[in-house]
N, C-alpha and C positions, 0 to 999 in steps of 0.2 A: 223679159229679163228674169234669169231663174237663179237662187240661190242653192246650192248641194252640201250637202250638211256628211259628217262622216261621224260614225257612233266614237269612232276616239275622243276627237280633237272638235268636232262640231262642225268639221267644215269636208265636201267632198267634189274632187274634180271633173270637170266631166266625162274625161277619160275611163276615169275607175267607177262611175256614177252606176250603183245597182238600183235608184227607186228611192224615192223619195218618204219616207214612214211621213204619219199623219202628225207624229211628237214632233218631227222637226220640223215640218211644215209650221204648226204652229207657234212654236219657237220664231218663223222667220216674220211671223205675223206681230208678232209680240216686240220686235224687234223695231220694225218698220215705222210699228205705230208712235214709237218711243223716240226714234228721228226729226230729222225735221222735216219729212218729207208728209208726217205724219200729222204735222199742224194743219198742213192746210187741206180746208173745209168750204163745200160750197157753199151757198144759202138750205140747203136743205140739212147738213149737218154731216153730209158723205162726205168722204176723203177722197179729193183730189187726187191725189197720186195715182197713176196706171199700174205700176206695179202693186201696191196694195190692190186695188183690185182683183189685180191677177192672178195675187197668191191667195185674195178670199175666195176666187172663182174657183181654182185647183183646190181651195179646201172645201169647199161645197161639193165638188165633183168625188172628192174621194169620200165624202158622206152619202152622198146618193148614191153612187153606184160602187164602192167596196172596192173602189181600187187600194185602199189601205192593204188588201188583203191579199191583192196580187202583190202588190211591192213586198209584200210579208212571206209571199210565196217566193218569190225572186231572187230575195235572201237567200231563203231554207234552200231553194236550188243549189245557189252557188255554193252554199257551203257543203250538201250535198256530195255535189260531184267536184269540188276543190279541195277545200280546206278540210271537211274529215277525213279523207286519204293520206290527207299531210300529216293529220294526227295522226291515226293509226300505223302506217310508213313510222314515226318517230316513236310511236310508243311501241312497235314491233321490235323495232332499233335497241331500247333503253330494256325491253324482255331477254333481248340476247345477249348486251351486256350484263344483264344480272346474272344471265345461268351462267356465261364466262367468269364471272367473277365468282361466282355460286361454284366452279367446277376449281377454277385456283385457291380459294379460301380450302375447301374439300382435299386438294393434295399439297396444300401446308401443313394443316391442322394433321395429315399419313404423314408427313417429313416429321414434325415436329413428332410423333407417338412412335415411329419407327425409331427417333434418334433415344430417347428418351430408357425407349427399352434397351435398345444398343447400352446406353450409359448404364443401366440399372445390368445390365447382365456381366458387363463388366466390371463395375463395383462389388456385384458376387463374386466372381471369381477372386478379385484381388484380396475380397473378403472384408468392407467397408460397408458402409450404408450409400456414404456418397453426400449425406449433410452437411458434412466441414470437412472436406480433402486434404486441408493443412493437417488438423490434427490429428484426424484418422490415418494418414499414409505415416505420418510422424510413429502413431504409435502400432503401427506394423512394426517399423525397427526395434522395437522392443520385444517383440516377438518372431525374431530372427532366429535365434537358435532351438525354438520348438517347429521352427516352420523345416531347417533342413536337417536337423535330429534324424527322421526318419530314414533321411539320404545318407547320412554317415553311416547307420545303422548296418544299411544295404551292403555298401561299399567296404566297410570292415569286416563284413562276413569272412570264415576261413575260404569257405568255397572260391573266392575272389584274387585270393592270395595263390591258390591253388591254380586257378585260369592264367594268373599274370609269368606265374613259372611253365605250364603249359604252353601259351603261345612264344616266349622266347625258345624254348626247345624245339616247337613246330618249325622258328622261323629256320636256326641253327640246321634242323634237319633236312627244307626245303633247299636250303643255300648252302649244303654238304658243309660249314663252318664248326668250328670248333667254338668259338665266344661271337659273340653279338655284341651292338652296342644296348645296354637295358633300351628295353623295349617299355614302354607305357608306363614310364617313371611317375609321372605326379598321380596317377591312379594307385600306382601301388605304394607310393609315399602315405596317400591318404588309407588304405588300405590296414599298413602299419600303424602310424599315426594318429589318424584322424584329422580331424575340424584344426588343425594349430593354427597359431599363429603368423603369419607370412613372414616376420621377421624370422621366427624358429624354424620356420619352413627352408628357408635362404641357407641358411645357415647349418639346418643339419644334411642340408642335398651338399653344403663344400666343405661337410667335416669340419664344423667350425665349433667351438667349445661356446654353449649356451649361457651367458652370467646371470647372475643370481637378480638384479633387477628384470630381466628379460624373465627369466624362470617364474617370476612373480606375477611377472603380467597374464604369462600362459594361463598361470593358475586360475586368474581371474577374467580371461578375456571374455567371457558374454556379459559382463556387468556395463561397461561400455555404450554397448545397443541401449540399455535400459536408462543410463544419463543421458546418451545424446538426445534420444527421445523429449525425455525432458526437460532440459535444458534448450531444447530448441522450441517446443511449444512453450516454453516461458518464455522465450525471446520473442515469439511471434507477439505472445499479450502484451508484451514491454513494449513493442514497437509499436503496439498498435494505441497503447497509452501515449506515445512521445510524439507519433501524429495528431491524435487531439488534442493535445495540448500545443501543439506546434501551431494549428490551425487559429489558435487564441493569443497567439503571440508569445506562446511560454513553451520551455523545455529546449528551446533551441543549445543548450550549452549543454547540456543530456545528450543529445542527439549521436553525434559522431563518438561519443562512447561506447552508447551500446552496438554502436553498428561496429565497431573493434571487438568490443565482446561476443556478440553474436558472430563474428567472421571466425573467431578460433576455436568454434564449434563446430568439432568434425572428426571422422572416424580415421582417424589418424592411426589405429592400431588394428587392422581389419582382421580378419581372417580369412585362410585360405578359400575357404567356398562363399564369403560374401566380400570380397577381392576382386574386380570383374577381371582383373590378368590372369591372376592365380588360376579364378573360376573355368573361364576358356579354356587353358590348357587341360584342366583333368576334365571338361568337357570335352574336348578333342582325342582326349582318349580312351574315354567312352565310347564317344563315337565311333574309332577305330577298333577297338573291339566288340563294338555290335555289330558293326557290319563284317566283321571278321567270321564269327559264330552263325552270325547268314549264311556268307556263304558256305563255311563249313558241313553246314544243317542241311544245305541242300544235296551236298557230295554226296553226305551220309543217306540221309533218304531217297537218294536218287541211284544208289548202290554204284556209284562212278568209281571206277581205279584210281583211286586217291586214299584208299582208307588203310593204306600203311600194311598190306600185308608182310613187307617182309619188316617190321620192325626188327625181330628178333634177330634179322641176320645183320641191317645196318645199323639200328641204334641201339645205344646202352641207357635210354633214357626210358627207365619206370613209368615217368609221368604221361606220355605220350600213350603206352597200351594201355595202360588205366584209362586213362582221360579221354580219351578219343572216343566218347560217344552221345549220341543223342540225350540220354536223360541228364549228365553231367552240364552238357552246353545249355541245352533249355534251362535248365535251371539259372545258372548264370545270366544269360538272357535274360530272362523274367528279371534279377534281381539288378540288375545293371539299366535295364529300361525303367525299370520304376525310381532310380537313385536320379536319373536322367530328366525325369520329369518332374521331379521333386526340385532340384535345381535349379530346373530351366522356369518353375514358377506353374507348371501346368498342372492341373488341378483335377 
């Protein structure tokens, strides 16, 4: 009768049985004698029991001849050729999920520095830092009319005035007509005019007589960008007081006032190039006169029969034999793409 001992639990089946070690063996000794099988004694003082016996005989036998030391061997086998494979297999396993992990950590940390610099290049351009985007974009608007200054500049040139009467005569000449309808009206509005106001704007395109409140406003319209600026970055901080206090059960009867004051904060009086309707259309015809002067440019340089020799016999327009030449267009060009770009925010 044998007892199999398992290094977890103390106890092993026979099935899974690798060897009996010399500790549990003793263990089963120690066990036995503590029984009641262990009481009884014969007259000499030895313990009855066979099994006790049996298990001092196997512990005698593995002191005398070292079988401790094969069961010790028997172990180191199994686990040998079982169980450190197992390890190794799993710790193989847990190496490849780190370099996987190790390889996605590696192209977040690119996402996260490509996105980063994306924003920081952007923020340049817009001309910001990018630490408070409320406040900072805010006070862009206030510096509205230094940012497209330069584009009026362009656009008001005489030279510009001088292209928009040249292409209605080119158009007139190609289409054998006598009048056209104006050609590249809000370009040449701005040309005249300038930066106005979209109400004066309206109003002197229908011949409409401009009153003396309106005349005032002209006088003063970039001041505007420079209130709403600020009046909206105070509204941000008011709001952002009436949330914390809201948060503590106060300012509730505040609340839906500022948010009435804050809502009637707005560029209610725009001008024509920060107008995005207005804006489009003298973009639009821009546009159409750059690409106009392309192709032009290429007639010209390309010596194609197009370049009007016989003005003199069909047209009575000056402007045409002056103008029709390369250093005239480029010039334009140049100052028409750079109004273009100024506009459009490109930098």
């Amino acid at each position: 009768f044998v007892f199999f001992f398992q290094a977890e639990d103390g106890i092993r089946d026979v099935e899974r049985s690798r060897g009996l070690g010399d500790v549990y063996k003793r263990q089963i000794e120690k066990l036995l004698i503590q029984s009641e099988e262990g009481k009884e004694k014969n007259f000499l003082g030895q313990y009855s029991s066979p099994i006790i016996k049996d298990v001092r005989m196997v512990i005698a036998m593995y002191k005398k001849d070292n079988l401790s030391l094969a069961d010790i061997g028997k172990e180191i086998t199994h686990r040998i050729q079982f169980e450190i494979p197992g390890y190794r297999k799993t710790i193989n396993a847990l190496d490849k999920q780190a370099k996987d992990e190790g390889v996605k950590v590696s192209e977040v940390e690119k996402s996260v520095n490509d996105a980063m610099e994306a924003y920081d290049k952007e923020c340049k351009t817009i001309g910001i830092k990018g630490e408070n985007l409320d406040t900072e974009i805010l006070d862009l608007v206030s510096e509205i009319p230094q940012i497209i200054k330069p584009g009026v500049d362009r656009l008001t040139l005489p030279h510009i005035a001088t292209f928009v009467e040249f292409y209605r005569e080119y158009a007139k000449f190609l289409n054998e007509l006598e009048t056209v309808e104006p050609l590249l009206p809000y370009l040449s509005y701005v040309q005249e005019h300038g930066d106005t106001l979209a109400a004066v704007a309206n109003l002197t395109l229908e011949n409409k007589e401009i009153d003396s409140e309106l005349a005032k406003k002209e006088e003063e319209k970039y001041t505007i960008y420079t209130n709403y600026a600020t009046k909206q970055i105070e509204s941000i901080a008011t709001n952002i007081m009436i949330i914390e206090d809201t948060t503590q059960g106060k300012g509730e009867e505040n609340k839906e006032k500022t948010g009435e004051e804050a809502s009637t904060i707005r560029l209610t009086d725009e001008t024509i190039l920060t107008d995005r309707t207005w804006r489009d259309l003298v973009l639009n015809d821009i546009t159409e006169a750059i690409m106009f002067i392309k192709r032009r440019l290429q007639e010209l340089k390309g010596n194609e029969q197009a370049t009007f020799t016989t003005y003199e016999d069909q047209s009575k327009s000056q402007i045409l034999k002056i103008n029709d030449n390369i250093e005239f267009l480029n010039s334009v060009d140049q100052d028409l793409q750079q109004a273009y770009n100024i506009l459009t925010g490109k930098r």
